[in-house]
PLY file of the C-alpha trace (Angstrom):
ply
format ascii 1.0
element vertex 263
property float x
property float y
property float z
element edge 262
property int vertex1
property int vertex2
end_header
0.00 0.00 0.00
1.28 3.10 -1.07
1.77 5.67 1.83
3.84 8.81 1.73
4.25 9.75 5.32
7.14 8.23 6.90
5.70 8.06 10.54
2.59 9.04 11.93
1.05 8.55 15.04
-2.82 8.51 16.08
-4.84 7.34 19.24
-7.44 4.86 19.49
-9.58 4.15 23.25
-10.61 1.25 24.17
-12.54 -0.53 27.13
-11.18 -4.03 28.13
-12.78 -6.91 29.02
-16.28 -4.57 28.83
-17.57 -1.62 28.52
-18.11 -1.26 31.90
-14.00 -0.94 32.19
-11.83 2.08 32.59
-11.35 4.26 29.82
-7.84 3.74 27.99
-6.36 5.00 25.13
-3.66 3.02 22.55
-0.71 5.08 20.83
-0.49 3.73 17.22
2.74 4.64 14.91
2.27 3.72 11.16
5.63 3.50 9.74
6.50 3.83 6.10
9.40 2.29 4.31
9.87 3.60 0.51
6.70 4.66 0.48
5.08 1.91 1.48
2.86 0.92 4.89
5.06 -1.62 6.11
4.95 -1.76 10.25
1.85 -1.22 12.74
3.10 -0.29 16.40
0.93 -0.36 19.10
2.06 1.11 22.29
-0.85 -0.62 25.08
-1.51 0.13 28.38
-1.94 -3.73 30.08
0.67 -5.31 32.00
-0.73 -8.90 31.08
0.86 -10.44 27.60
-2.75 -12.18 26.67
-4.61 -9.25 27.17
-2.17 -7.04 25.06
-2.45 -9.36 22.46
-6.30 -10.06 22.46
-6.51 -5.81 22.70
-4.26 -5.17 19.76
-5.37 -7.70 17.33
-8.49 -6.98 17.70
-7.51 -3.07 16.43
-5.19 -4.44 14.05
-7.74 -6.25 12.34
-10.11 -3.49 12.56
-7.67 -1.41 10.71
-7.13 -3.76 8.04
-10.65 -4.11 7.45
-11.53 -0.80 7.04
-8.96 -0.32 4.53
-9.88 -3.30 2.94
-13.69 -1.85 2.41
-12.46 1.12 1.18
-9.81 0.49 -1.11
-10.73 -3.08 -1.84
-7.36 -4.72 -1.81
-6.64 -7.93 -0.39
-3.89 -7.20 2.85
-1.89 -9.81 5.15
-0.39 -9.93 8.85
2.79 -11.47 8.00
4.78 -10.88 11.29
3.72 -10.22 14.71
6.15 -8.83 17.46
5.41 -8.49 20.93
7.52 -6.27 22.82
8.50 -4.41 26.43
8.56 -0.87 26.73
12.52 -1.04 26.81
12.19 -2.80 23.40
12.84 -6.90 24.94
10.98 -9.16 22.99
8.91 -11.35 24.26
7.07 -12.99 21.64
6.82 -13.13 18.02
4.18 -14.96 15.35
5.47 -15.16 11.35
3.24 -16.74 8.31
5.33 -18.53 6.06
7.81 -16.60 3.54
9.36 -17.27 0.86
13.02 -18.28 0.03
15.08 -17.99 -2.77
16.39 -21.39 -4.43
18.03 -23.19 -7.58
16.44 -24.06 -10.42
18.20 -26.96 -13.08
16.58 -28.56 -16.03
16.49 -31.75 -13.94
14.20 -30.54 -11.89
11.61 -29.84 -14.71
12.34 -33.21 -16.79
10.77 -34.96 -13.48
7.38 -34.11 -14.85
7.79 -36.67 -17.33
7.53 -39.64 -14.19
4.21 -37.37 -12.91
1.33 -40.17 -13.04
-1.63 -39.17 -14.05
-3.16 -40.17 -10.87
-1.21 -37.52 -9.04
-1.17 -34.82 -11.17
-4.23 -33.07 -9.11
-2.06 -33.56 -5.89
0.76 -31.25 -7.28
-1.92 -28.77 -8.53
-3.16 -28.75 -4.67
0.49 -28.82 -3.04
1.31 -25.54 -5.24
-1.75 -23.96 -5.00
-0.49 -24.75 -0.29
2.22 -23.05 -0.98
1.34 -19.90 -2.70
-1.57 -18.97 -0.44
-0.97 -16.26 1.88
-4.40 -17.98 4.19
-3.36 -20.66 6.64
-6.39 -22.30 6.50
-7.18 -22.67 3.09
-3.33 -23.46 2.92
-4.06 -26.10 5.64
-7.72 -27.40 3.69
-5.55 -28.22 0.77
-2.66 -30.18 2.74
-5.55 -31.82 4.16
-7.20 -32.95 0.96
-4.21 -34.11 -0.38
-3.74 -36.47 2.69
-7.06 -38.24 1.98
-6.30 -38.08 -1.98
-2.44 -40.16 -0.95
-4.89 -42.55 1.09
-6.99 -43.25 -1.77
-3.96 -43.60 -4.82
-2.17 -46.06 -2.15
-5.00 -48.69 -1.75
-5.64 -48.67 -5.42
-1.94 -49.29 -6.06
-1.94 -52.29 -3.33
-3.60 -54.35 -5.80
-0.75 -54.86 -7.64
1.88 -54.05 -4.79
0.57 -57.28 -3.34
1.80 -59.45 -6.29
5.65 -58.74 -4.95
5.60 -60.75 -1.79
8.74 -58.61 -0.79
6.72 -55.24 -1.13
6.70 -53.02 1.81
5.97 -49.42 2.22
8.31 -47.31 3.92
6.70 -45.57 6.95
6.01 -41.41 6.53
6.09 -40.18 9.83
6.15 -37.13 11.96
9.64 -35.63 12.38
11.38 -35.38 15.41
12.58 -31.45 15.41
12.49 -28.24 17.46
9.08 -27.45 15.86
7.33 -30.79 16.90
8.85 -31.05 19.88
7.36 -27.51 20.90
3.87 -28.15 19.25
3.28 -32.00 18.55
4.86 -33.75 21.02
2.46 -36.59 20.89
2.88 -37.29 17.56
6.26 -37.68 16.63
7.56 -40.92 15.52
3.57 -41.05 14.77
2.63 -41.38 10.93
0.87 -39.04 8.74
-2.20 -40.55 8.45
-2.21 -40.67 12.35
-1.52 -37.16 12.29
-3.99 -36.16 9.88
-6.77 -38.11 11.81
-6.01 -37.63 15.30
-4.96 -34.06 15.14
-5.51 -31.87 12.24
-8.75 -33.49 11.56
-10.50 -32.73 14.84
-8.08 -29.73 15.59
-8.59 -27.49 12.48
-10.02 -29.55 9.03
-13.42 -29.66 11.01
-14.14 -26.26 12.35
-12.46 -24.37 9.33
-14.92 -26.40 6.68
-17.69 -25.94 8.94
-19.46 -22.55 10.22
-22.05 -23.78 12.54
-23.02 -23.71 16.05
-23.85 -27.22 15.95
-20.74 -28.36 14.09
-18.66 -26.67 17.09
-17.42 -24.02 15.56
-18.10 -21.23 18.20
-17.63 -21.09 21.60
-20.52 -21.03 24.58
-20.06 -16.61 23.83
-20.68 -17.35 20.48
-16.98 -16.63 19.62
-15.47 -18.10 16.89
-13.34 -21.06 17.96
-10.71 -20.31 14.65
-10.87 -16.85 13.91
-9.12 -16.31 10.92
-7.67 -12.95 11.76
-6.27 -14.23 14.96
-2.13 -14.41 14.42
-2.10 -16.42 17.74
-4.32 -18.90 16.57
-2.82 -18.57 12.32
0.87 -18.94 14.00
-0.15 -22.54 15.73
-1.92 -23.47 12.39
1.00 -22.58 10.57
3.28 -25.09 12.44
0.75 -27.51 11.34
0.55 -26.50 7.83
4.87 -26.94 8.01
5.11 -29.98 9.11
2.22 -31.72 6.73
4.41 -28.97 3.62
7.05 -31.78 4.17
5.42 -34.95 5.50
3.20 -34.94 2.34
5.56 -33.86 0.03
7.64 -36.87 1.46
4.58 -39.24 0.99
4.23 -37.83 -2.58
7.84 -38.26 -3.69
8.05 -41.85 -2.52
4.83 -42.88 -4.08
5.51 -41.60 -7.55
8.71 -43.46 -6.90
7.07 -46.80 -6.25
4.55 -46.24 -8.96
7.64 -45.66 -11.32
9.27 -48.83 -10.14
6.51 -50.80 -11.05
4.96 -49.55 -13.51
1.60 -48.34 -12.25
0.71 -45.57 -14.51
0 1
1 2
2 3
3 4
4 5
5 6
6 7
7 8
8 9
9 10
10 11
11 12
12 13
13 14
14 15
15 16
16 17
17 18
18 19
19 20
20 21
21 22
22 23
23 24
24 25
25 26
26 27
27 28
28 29
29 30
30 31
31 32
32 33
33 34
34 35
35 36
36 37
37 38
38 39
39 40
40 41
41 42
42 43
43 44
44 45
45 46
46 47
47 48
48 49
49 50
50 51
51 52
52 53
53 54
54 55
55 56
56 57
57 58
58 59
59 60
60 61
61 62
62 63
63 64
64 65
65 66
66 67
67 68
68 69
69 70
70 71
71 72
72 73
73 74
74 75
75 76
76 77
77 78
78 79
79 80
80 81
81 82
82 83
83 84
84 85
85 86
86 87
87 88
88 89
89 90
90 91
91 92
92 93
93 94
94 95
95 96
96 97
97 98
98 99
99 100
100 101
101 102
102 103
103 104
104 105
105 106
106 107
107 108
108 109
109 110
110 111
111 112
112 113
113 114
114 115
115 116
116 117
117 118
118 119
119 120
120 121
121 122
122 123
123 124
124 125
125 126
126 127
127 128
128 129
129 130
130 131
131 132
132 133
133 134
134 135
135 136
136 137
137 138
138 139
139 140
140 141
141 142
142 143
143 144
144 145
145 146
146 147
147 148
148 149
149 150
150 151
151 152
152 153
153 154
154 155
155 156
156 157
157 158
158 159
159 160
160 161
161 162
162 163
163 164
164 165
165 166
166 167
167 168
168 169
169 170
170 171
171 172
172 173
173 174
174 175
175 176
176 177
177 178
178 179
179 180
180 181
181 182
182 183
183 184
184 185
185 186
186 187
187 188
188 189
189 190
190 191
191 192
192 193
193 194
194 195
195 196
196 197
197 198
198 199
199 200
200 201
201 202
202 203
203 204
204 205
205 206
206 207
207 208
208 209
209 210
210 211
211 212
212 213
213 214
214 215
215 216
216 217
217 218
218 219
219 220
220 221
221 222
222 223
223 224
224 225
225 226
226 227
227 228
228 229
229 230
230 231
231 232
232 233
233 234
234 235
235 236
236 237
237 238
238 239
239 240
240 241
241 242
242 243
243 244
244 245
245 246
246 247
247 248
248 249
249 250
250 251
251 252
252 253
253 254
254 255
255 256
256 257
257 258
258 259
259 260
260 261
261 262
């Protein structure tokens, strides 16, 4: 978004958790870099971390939606920092980015060995990767799960005919991620994952919008808000560990098809 002036500063008040609550007001700096809005910074008067955060995304997003109204152009929370008044940080919440990386023409003769079976799947794991929503990013993951599922049971009908077949286990990683988020499941496989967690964690109440599907909260809340960077930041560590458990599950199944000739 283009926006000339380099810092500017505004108030906004606020009640918190009602608006029976005392009066407060929030300092917010918009800072410009090459003419362009690139940083949001809140200053907010709460000594307690949650409430901070619940206060300031809730402006954030109010921000963003008013300029989305008005200018109609699609805008995304990328990074979130949370810090002291002496500048320590204390927390931070990123959406994937993007890296730079080398291209040979090896790397496009592969879609020659592409069955047609799976052709659909790498439409679906591209179209995970270049969405900016961590939901729909996650809804295609998921769908691409069920869609491995499927491809492997037809191809055990001839797998079977090799008595020495057997199909190497895809499982959860063991890394700093999963041992900070899915404990439980590493060493677990992906189809345990996808059933046991991001099934009834997030597939369910991000296809469904419905009080009697469980997708609000006793307030009538929703239970994933999609502009909630607390909640997109713990779906995000989902979304990268099924980004390379699938693409794992992928790779080795085009291999086996390959081997034996299961076009």
């Amino acid at each position: 978004m283009l926006f000339h002036e380099q810092k500017t500063s505004l108030g906004y008040q606020y009640r918190y958790p009602d608006d029976n609550a005392e009066l407060r007001c929030v300092k917010i700096e918009l800072k410009s870099i090459e003419d362009l809005l690139r940083c949001i910074i809140m200053t907010i008067p709460e000594e307690n971390i949650d409430v901070a955060l619940d206060i300031s995304s809730k402006i954030c997003v109010g921000i963003l939606d008013v300029i989305c109204l008005g200018k109609r152009i699609p805008i995304q929370i990328q990074r979130i920092e949370v810090l002291t008044n002496i500048g320590t940080m204390l927390r931070s919440y990123s959406t994937m980015t993007y890296s730079a990386v080398e291209l040979d023409v090896d790397d496009i003769r592969v879609i020659n060995d592409i069955p047609q079976a799976f052709r659909p799947c790498l439409t679906l794991y591209r179209e995970a990767i270049n969405s900016c929503n961590p939901y729909y990013r996650l809804l295609c993951l998921y769908r691409i799960g069920e869609r491995i599922k499927e491809i492997q049971k037809d191809n055990m009908t001839e797998l079977k005919k090799d008595s020495g077949f057997k199909r190497s286990r895809i499982v959860i990683p063991d890394n700093g991620l999963t041992q900070l988020y899915f404990k439980p499941y590493v060493g677990k496989s992906l189809s345990h994952f996808l059933e046991n967690h991001v099934r009834t964690a997030y597939r369910n109440n991000i296809a469904h919008f419905s009080l009697g599907k469980g997708s609000f909260d006793e307030k009538g809340n929703m239970i994933l808000p999609p502009a909630d960077n607390k909640i997109n930041s713990v779906v995000e560590a989902t979304n990268t560990v099924l980004i390379e458990v699938i693409n794992e599950a992928i790779k080795e199944e085009i291999a086996i098809m390959k081997k034996y000739n299961l076009a």
